[in-house]
C-alpha positions as CSV (number, residue, x, y, z in Angstrom):
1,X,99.4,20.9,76.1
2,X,102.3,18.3,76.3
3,X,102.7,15.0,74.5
4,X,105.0,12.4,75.1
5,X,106.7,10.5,72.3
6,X,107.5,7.1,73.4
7,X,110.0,6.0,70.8
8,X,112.1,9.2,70.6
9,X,111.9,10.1,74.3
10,X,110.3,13.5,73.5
11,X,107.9,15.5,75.4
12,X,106.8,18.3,73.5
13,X,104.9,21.1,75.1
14,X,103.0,23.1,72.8
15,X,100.9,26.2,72.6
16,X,100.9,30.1,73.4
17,X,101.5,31.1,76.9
18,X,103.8,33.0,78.7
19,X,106.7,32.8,79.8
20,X,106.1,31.8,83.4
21,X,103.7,29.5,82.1
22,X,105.9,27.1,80.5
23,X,108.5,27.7,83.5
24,X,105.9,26.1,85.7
25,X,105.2,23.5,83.1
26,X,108.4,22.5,82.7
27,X,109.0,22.5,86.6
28,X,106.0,20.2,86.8
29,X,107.9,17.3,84.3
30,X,108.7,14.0,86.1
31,X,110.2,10.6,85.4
32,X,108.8,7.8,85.6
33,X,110.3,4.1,84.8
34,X,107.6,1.4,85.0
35,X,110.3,-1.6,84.0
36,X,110.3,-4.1,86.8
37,X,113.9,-3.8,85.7
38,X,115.3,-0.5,84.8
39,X,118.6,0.1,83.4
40,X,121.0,1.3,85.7
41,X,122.9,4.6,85.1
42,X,123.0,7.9,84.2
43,X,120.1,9.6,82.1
44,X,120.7,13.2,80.7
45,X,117.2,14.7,80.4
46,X,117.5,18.4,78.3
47,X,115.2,21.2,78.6
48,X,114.5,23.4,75.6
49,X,112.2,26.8,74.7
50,X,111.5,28.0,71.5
51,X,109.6,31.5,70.4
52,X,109.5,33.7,67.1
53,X,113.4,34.1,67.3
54,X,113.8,29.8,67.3
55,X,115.4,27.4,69.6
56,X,117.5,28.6,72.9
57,X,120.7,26.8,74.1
58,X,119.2,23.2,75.8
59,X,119.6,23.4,79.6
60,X,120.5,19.8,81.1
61,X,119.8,18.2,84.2
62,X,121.4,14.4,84.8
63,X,119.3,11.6,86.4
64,X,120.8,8.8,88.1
65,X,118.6,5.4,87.6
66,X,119.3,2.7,90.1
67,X,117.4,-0.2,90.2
68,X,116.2,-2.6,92.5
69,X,116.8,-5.8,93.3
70,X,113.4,-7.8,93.2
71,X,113.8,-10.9,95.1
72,X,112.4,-14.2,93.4
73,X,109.2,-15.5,93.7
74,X,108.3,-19.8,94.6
75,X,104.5,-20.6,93.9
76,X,103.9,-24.4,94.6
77,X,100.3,-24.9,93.1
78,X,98.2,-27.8,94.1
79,X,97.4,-29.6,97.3
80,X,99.3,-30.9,100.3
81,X,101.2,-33.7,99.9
82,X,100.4,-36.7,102.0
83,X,103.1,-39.3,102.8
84,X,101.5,-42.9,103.7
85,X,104.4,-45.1,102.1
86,X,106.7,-45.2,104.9
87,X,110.6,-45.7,103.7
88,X,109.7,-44.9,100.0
89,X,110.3,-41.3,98.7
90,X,107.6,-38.8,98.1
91,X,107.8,-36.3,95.2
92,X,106.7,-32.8,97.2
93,X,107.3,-30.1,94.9
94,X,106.5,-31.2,91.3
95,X,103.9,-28.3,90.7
96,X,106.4,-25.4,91.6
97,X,106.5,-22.2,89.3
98,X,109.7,-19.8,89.9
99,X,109.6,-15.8,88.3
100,X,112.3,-13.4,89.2
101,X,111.9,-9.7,87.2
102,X,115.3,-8.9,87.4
103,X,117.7,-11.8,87.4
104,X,118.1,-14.6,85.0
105,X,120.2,-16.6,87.7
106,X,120.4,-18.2,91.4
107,X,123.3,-18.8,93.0
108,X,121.5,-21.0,95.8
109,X,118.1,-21.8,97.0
110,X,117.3,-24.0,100.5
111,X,114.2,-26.2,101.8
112,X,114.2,-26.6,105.2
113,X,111.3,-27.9,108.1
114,X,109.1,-25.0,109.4
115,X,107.8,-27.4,111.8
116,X,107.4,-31.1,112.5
117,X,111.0,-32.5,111.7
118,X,112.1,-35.8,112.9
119,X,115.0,-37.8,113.1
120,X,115.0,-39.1,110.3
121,X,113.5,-37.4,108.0
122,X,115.5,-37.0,104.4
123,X,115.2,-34.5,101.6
124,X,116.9,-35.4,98.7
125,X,117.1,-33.7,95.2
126,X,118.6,-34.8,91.9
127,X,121.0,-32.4,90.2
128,X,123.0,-33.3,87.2
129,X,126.2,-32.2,86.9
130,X,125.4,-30.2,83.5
131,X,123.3,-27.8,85.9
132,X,126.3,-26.6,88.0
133,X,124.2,-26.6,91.2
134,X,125.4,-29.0,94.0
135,X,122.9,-30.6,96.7
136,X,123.6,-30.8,100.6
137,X,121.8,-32.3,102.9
138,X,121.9,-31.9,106.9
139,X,120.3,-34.8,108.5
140,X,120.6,-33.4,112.1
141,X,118.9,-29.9,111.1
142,X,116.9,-30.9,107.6
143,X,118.4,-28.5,106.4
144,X,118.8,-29.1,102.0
145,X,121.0,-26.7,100.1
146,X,121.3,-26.1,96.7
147,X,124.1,-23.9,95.6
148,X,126.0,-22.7,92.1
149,X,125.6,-20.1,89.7
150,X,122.7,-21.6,87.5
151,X,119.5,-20.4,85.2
152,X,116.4,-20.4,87.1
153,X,115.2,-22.8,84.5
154,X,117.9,-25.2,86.1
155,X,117.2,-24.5,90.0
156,X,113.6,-25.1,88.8
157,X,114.2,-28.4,87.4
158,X,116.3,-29.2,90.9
159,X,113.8,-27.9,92.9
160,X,110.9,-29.8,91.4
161,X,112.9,-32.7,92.3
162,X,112.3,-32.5,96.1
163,X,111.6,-35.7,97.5
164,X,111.0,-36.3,101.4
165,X,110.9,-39.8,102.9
166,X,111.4,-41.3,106.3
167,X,111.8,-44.1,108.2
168,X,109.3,-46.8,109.0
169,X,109.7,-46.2,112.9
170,X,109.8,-42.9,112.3
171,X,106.7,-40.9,114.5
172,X,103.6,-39.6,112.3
173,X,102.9,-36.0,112.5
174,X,102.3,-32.8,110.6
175,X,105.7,-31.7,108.9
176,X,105.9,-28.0,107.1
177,X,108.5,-27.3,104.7
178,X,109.8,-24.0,103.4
């Protein structure tokens, strides 16, 4: 019967059996990290029997932990945004929400047309220079960049900033953004 002690790191295996018994019980032991964000490195794991006479030598096997990189995660909650004041800028992305597992910083982030660009058409977002993130804008591809080493908190704030306008002349239509 084994039990795992979660604050020492122990699994105790416990009970009369033979030999060949606990072999194949201790075969059977696996590892298992359910951190979204495991510690990288090296984990020494030691196996060791006891009987009448007390404890053998430990027997070790090393475990190399490598983690992976989850990638972030954008969530813009609440409805499309419809643009009817022509020439006057319209807030698009003020209900965003941002979770990464594993990193604490961005070091860029992009909004560009999935469909329906025009010339014309402007993305803009405001970044302070406190944040360390700086804005681009390609007019000819609407393509907008954000890029510099920053907390997600900050890319957040700049993100939830988006604003799209365009032209009076500029044709109506359908315009997708991701």
């Amino acid at each position: 019967k084994g039990k795992f002690n979660i604050k020492t790191g122990i699994l105790s295996l416990k009970g009369a059996a033979s030999p060949a018994d606990y072999q194949a019980a201790l075969r059977s032991v696996t590892y298992l990290n359910k951190s979204p964000a495991p510690v990288d490195g090296v984990r020494t794991i030691a196996f060791q029997v006891n009987d009448a006479a007390g404890f053998g030598t430990p027997a070790s096997k090393l475990l190399r932990v490598v983690g992976v990189n989850t990638k972030p995660i954008l969530t813009l909650i609440g409805p499309d945004a419809i643009y009817q004041n022509r020439g006057r800028a319209l807030a698009v992305a003020k209900k965003l929400k941002m979770t990464d597992v594993d990193n604490t910083r961005l070091v860029s982030a992009s909004v560009s047309f999935a469909g329906g660009f025009q010339a014309g058409d402007l993305l803009s977002a405001t970044a302070k220079a406190s944040t360390g993130i700086t804005v681009s804008y390609n007019t000819a591809t609407g393509l907008l960049t954000l890029t510099g080493n920053a907390t997600l908190k900050k890319y957040l704030a700049v993100l939830k900033s988006l604003k799209f306008t365009t032209p009076v002349a500029t044709a109506a239509g359908l315009r997708t953004l991701n």
